[in-house]
Rosetta silent file (secondary structure, phi, psi, omega in degrees, C-alpha in Angstrom):
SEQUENCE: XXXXXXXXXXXXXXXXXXXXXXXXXXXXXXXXXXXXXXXXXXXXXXXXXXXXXXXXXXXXXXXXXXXXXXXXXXXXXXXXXXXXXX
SCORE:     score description
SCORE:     0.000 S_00000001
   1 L     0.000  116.783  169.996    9.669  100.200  110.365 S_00000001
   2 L   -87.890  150.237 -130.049   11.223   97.996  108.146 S_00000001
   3 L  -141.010  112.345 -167.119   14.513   98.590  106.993 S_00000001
   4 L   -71.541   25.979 -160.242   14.851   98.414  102.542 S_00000001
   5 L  -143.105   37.855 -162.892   18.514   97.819  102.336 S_00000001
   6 L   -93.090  162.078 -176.578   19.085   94.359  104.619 S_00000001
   7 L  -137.996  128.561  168.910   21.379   91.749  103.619 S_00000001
   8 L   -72.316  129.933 -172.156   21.781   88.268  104.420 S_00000001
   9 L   -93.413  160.855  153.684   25.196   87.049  105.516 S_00000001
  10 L  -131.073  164.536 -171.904   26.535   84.069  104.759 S_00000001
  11 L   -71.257  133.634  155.424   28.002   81.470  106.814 S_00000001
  12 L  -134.304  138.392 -152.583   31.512   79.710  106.137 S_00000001
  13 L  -128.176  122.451  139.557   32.588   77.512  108.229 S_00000001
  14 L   -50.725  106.300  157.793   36.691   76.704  108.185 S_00000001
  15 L   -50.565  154.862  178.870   39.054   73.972  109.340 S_00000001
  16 L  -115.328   90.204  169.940   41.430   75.336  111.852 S_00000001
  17 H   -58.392  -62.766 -167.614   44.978   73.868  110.556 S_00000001
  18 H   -14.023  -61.853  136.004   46.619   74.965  113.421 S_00000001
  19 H    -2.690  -70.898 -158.065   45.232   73.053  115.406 S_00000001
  20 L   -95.578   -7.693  149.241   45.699   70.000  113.543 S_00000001
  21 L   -77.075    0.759  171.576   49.496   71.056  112.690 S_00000001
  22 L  -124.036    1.266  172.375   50.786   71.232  116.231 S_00000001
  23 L   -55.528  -23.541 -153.051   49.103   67.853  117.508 S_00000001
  24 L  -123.162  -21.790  171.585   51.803   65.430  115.899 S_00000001
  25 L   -46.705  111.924 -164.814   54.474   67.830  116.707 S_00000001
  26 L   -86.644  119.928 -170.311   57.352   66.911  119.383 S_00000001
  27 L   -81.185  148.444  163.462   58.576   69.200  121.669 S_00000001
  28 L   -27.437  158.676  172.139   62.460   70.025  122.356 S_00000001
  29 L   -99.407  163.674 -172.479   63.822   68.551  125.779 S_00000001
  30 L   -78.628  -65.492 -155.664   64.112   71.635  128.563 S_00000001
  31 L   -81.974 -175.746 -168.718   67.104   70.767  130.203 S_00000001
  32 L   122.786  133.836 -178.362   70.323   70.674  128.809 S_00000001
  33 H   -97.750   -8.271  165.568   73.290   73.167  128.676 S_00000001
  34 H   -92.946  -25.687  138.157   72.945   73.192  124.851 S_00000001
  35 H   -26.172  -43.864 -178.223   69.473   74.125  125.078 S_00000001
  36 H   -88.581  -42.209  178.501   70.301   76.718  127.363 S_00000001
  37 L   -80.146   18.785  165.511   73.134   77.845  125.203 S_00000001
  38 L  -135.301   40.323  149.958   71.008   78.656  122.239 S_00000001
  39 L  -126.070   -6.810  160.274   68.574   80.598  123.813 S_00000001
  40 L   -73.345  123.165  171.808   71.107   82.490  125.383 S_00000001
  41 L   -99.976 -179.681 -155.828   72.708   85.574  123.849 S_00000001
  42 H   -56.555  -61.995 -166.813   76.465   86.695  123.541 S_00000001
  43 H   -48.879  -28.120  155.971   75.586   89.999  124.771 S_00000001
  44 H   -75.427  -30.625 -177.705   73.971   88.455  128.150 S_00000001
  45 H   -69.095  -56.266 -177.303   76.824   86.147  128.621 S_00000001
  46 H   -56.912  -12.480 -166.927   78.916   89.230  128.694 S_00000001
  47 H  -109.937  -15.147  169.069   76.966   91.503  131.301 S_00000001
  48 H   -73.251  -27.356  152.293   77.691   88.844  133.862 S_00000001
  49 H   -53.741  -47.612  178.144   81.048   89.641  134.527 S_00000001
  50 H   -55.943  -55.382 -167.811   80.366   93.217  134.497 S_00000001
  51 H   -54.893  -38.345 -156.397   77.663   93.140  137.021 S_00000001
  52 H   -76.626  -40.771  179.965   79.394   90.911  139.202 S_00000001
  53 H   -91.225   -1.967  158.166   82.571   93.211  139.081 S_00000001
  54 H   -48.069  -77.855  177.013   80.373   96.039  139.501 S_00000001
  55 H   -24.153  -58.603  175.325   79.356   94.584  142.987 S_00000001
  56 H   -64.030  -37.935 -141.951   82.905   93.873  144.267 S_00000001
  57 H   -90.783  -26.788 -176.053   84.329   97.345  143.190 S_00000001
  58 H   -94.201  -11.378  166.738   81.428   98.583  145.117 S_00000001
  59 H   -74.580  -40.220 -177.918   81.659   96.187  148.515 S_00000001
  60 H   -81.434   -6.944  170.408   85.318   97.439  148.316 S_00000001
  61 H   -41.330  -78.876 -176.820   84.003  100.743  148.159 S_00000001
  62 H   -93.095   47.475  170.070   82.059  101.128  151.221 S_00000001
  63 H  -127.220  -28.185 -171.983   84.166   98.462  153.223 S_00000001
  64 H   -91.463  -74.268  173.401   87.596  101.118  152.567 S_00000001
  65 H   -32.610  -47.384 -165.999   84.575  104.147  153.706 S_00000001
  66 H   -94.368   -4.216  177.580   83.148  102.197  156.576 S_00000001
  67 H  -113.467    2.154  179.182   86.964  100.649  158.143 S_00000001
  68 L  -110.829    6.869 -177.002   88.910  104.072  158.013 S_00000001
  69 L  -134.636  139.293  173.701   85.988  105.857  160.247 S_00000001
  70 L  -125.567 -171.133  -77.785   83.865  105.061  162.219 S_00000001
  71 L   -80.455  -19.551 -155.881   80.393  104.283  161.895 S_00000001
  72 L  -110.160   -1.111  132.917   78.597  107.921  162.384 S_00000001
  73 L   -47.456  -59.664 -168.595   81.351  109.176  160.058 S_00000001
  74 H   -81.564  -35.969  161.193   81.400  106.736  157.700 S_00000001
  75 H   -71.585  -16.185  172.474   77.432  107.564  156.961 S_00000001
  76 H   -78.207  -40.212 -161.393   78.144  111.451  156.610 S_00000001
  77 H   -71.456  -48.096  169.759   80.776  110.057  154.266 S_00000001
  78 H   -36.198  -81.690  179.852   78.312  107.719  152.488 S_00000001
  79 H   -51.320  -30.694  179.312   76.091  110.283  151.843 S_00000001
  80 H   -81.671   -9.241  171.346   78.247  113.102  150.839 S_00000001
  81 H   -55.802  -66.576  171.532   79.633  110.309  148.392 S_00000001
  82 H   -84.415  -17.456  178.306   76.028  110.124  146.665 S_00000001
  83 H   -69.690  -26.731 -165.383   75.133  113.529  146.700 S_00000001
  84 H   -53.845  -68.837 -160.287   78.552  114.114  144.983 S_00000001
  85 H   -60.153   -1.819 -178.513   77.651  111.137  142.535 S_00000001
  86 L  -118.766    0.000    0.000   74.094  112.266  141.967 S_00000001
């Protein structure tokens, strides 16, 4: 069975500029704190304080739970703390 409707493709063959546009190109140096400051954004700069005072307010947290009890206290306390908070 032969098939009455076939078609021949044809070939084209393409340079790939891409290629031949990123060869001569020079890359950026890595290091650098201005390098670093423009890939950083404002909005990241800004969450590091937060996190950080996140952290303390929560070390003084369970350091004021865990010094005014002690220790098999201070875990009933813990816990009834997150169940409150969840």
């Amino acid at each position: 069975m032969e098939f009455d409707q076939t078609k021949k493709i044809e070939v084209e063959v393409s340079e790939n500029v891409i290629a031949e546009n990123e060869v001569g190109v020079r890359r950026e140096k890595k290091s650098g704190v201005r390098s670093f400051l423009k890939k950083v954004d404002p909005l990241d700069l800004a969450l590091v304080p937060v996190v950080i005072g996140v952290f303390i307010s929560l070390g003084f947290l369970f350091a004021g739970l865990l010094g005014q009890s002690s220790v098999s206290a201070a875990v009933s306390e813990v816990g009834q703390a997150a169940a409150a908070v969840l």
